[in-house]
VEXRO-593475 format. One record per atom (N, C-alpha, C): residue number from 1; residue in one letter; chain; atom name; x, y, z. Coordinates in pm, whole numbers. Atoms other than C-alpha are relative to their C-alpha. Layout:
BEGIN
+------+------+-------+------+--------+--------+--------+
! resi ! resn ! chain ! name !     c1 !     c2 !     c3 !
+------+------+-------+------+--------+--------+--------+
!  NUM !    A !     A !   CA !      X !      Y !      Z !
...
+------+------+-------+------+--------+--------+--------+
//
This chain:
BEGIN
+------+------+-------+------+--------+--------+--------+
! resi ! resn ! chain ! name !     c1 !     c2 !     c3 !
+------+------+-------+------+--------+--------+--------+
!    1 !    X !     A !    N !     99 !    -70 !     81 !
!    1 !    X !     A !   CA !  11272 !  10003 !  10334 !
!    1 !    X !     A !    C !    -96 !     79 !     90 !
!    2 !    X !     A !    N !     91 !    -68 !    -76 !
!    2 !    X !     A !   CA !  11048 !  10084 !  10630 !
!    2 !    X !     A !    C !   -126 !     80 !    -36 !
!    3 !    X !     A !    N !    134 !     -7 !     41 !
!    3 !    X !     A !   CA !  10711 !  10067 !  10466 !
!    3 !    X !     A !    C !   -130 !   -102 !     89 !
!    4 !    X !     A !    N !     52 !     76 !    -98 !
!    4 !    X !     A !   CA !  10457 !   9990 !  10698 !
!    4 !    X !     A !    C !   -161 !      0 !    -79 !
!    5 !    X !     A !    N !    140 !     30 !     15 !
!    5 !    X !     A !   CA !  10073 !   9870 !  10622 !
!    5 !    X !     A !    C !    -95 !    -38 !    112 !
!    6 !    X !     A !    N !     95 !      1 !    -76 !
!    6 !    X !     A !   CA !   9756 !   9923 !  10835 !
!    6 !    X !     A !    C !    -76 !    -68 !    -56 !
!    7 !    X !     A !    N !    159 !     46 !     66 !
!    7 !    X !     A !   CA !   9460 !   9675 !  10719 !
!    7 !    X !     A !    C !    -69 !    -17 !     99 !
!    8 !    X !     A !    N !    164 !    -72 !    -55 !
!    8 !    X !     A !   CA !   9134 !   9753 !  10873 !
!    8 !    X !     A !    C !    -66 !    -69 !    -10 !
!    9 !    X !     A !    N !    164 !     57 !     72 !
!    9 !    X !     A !   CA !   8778 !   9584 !  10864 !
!    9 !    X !     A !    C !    -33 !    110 !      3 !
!   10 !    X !     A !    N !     79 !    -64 !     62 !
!   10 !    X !     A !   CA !   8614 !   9848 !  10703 !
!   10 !    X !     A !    C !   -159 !     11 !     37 !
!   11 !    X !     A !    N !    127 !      0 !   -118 !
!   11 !    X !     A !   CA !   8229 !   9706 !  10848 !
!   11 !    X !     A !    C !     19 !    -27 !     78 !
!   12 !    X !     A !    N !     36 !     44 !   -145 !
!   12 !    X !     A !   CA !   8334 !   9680 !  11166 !
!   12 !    X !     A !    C !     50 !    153 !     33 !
!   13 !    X !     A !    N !    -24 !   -152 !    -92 !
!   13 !    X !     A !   CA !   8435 !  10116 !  11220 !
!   13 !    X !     A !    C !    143 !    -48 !     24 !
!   14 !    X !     A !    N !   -179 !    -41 !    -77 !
!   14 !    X !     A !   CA !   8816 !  10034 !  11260 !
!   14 !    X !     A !    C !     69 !     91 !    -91 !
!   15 !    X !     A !    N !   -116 !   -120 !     92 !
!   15 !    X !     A !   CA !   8914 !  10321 !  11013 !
!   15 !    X !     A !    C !     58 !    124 !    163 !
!   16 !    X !     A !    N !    -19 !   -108 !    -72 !
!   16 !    X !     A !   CA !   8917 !  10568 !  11321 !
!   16 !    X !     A !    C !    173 !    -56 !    123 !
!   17 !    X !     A !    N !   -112 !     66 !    -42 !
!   17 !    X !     A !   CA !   9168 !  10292 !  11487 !
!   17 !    X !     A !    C !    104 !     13 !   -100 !
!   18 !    X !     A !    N !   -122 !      7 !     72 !
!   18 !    X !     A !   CA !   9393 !  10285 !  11210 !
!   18 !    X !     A !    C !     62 !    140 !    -23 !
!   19 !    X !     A !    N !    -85 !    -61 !     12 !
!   19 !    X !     A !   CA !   9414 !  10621 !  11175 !
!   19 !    X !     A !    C !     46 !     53 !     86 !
!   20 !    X !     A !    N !    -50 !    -72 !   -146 !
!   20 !    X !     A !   CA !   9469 !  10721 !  11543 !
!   20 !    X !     A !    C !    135 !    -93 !    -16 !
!   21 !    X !     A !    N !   -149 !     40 !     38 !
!   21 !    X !     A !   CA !   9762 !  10435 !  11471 !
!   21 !    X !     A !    C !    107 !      1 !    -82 !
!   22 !    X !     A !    N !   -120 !    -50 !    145 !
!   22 !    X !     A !   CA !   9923 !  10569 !  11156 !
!   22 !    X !     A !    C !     40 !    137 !     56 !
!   23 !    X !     A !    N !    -53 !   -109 !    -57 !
!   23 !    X !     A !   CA !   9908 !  10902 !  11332 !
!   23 !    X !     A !    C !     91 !    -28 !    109 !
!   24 !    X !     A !    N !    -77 !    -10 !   -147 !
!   24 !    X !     A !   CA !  10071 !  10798 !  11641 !
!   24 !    X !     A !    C !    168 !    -75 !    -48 !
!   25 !    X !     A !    N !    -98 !     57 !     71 !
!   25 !    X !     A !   CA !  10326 !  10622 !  11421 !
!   25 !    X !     A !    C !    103 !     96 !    -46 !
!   26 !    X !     A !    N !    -54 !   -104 !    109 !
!   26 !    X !     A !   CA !  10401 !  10899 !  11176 !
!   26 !    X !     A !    C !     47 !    129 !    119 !
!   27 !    X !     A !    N !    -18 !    -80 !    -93 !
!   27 !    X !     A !   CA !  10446 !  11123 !  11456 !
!   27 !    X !     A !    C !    133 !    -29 !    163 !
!   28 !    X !     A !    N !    -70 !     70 !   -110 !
!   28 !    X !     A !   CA !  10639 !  10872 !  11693 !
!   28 !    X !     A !    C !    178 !     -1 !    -40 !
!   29 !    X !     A !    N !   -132 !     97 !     41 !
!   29 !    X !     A !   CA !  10894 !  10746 !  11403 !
!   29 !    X !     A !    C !     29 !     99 !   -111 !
!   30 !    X !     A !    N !      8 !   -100 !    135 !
!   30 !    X !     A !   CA !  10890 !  11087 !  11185 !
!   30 !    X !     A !    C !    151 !      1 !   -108 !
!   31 !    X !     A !    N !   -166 !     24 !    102 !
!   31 !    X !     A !   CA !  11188 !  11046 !  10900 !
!   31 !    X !     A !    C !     24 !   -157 !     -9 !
!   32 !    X !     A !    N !    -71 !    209 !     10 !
!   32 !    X !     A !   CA !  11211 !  10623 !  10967 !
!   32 !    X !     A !    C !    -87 !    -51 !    -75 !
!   33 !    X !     A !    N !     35 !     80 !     41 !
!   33 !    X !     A !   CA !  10928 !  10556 !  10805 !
!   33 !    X !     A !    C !    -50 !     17 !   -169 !
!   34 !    X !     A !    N !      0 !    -52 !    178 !
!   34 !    X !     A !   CA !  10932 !  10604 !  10370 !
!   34 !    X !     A !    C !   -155 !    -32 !    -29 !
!   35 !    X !     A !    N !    158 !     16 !     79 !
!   35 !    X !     A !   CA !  10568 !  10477 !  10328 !
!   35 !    X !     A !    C !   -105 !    -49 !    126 !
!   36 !    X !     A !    N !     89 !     79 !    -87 !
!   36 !    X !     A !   CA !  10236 !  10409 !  10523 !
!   36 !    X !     A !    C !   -144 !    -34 !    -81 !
!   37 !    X !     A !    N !    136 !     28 !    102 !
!   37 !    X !     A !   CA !   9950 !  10245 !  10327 !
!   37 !    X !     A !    C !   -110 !    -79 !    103 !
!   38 !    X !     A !    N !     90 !     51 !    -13 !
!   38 !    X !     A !   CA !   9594 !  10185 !  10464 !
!   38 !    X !     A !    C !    -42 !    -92 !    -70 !
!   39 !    X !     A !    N !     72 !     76 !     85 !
!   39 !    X !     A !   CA !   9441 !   9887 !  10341 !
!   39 !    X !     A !    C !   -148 !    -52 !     34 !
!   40 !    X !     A !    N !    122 !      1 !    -44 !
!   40 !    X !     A !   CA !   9078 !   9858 !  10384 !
!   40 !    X !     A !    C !    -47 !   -193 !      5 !
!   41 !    X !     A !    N !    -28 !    139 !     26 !
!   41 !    X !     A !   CA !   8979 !   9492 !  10490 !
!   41 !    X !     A !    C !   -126 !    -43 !     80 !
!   42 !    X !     A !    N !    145 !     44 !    -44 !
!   42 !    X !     A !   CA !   8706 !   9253 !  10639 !
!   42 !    X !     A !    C !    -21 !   -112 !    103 !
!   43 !    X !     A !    N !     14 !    140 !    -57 !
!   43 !    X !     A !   CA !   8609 !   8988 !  10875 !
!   43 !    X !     A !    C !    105 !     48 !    119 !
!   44 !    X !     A !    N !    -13 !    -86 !   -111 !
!   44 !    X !     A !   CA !   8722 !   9221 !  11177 !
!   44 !    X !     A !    C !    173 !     -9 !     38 !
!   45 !    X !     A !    N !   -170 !    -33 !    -13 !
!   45 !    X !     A !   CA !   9088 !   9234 !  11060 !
!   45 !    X !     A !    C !     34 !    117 !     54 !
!   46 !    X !     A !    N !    -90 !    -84 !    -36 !
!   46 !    X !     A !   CA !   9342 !   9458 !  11217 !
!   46 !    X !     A !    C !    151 !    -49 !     36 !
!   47 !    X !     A !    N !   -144 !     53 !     11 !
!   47 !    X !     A !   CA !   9697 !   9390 !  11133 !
!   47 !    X !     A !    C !     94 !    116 !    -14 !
!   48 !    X !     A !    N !   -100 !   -120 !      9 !
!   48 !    X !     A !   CA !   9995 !   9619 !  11135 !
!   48 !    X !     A !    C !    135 !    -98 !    -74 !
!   49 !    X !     A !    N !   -147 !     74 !     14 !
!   49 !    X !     A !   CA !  10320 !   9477 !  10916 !
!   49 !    X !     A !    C !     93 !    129 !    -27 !
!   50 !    X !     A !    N !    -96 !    -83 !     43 !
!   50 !    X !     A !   CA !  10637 !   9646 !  10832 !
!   50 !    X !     A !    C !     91 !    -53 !    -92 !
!   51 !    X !     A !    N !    -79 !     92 !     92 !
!   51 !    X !     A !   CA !  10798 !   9550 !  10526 !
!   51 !    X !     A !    C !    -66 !   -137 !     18 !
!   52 !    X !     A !    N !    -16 !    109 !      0 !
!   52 !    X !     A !   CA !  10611 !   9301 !  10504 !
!   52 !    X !     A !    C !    -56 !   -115 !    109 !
!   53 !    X !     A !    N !     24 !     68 !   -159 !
!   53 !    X !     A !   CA !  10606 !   9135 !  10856 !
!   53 !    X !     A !    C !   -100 !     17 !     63 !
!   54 !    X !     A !    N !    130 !    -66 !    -95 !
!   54 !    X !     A !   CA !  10344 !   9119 !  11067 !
!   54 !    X !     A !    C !     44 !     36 !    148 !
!   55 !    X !     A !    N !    -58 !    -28 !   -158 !
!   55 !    X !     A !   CA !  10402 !   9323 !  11422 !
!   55 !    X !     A !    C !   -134 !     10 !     66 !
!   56 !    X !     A !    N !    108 !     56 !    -50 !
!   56 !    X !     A !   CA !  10042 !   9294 !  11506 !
!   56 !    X !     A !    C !    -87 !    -52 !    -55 !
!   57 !    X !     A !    N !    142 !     42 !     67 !
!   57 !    X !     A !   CA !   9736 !   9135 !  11453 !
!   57 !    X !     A !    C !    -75 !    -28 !    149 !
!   58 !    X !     A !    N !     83 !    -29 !   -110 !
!   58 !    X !     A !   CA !   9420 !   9182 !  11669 !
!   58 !    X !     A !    C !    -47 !   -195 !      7 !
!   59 !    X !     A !    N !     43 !    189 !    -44 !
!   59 !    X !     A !   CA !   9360 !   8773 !  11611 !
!   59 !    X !     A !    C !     51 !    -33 !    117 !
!   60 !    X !     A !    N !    -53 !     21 !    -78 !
!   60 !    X !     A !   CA !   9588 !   8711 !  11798 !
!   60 !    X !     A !    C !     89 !      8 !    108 !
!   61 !    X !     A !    N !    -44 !    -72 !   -139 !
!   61 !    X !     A !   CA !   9641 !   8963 !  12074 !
!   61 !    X !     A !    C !   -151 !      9 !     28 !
!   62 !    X !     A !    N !    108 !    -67 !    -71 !
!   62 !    X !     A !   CA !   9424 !   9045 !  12341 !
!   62 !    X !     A !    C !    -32 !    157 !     71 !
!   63 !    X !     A !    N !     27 !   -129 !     16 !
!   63 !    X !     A !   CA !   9466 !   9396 !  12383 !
!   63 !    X !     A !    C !     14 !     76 !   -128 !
!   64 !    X !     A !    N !    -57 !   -117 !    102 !
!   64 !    X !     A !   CA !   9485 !   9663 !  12141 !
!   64 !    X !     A !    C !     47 !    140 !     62 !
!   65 !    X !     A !    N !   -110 !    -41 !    -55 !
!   65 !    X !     A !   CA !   9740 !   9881 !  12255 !
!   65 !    X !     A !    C !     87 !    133 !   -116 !
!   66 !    X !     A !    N !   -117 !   -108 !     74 !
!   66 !    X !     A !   CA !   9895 !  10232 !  12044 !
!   66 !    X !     A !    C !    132 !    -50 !     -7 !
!   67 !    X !     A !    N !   -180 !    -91 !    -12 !
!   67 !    X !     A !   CA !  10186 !  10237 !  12243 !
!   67 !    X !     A !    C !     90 !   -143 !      5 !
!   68 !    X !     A !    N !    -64 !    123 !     36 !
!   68 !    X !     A !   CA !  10258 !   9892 !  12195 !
!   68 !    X !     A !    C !      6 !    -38 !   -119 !
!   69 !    X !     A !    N !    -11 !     19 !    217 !
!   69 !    X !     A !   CA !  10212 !   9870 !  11810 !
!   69 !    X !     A !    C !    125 !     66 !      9 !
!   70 !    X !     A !    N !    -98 !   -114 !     48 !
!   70 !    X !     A !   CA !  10430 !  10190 !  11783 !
!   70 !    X !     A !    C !    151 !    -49 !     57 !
!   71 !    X !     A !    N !    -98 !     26 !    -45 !
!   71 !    X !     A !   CA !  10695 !  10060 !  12019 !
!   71 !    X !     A !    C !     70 !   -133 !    -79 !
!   72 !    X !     A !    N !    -23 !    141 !     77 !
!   72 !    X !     A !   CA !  10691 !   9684 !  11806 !
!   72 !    X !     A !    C !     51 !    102 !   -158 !
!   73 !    X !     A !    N !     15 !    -30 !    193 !
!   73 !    X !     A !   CA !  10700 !   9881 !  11427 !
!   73 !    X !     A !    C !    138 !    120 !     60 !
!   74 !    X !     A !    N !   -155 !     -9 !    -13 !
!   74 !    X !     A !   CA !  11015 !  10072 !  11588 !
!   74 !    X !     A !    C !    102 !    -71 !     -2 !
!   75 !    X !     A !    N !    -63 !     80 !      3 !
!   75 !    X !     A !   CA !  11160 !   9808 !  11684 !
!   75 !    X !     A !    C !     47 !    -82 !   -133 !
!   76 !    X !     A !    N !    -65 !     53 !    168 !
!   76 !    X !     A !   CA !  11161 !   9681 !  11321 !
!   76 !    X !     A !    C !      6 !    109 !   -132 !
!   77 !    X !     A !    N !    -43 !    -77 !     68 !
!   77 !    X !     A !   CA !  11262 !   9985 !  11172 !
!   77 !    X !     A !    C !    110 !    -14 !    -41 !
!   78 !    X !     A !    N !   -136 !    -17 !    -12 !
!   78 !    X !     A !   CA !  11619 !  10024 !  11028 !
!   78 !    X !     A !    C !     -7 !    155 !     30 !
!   79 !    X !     A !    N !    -88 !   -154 !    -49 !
!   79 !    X !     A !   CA !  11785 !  10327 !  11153 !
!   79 !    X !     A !    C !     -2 !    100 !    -69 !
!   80 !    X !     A !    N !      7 !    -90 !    135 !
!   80 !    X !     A !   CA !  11765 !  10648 !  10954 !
!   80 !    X !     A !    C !    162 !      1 !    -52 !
!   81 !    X !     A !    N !   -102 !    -53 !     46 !
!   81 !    X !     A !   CA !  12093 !  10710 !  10741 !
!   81 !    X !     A !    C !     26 !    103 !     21 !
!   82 !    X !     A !    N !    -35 !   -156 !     -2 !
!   82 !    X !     A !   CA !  12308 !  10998 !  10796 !
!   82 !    X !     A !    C !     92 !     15 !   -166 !
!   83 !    X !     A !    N !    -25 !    -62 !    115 !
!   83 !    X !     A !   CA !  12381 !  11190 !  10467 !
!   83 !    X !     A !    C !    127 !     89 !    -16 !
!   84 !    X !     A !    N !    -90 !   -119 !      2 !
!   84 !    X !     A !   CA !  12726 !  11372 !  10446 !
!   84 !    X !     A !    C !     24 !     67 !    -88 !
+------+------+-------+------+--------+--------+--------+
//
């Protein structure tokens, strides 16, 4: 399906993070990925899933990292289809 979700804390300023990581996404994985939904959130969340899954969460990492989200939410992409 390759629908991925950004949730945010909202009072803590991480909209400008999520969207520098939906851009770097949408731009990384252009055609793999059918949906990207912000979800606005609290208590200094920052999670990234795909379908579902979680491929990060700032709990429990210690960096925050682009090119390591983007490289994890590839990794659980399926493949694009070819159309004949």
């Amino acid at each position: 399906m390759n629908e991925v979700e950004i949730e945010y804390c909202e009072p803590c300023g991480l909209l400008p993070a999520a969207e520098k990581t939906g851009h770097a996404l949408l731009t990384t994985h252009a055609g793999r990925i059918h949906g990207l939904r912000f979800t606005p959130g609290h208590g200094g969340v920052f999670r990234v899933d795909v379908d579902g899954e979680t491929v990060f969460d700032k709990a429990s990492e210690e960096d925050f990292d682009v090119d390591v989200i983007v490289a994890r939410v590839g990794a659980r992409l399926t493949p694009p289809t070819i159309q004949l």
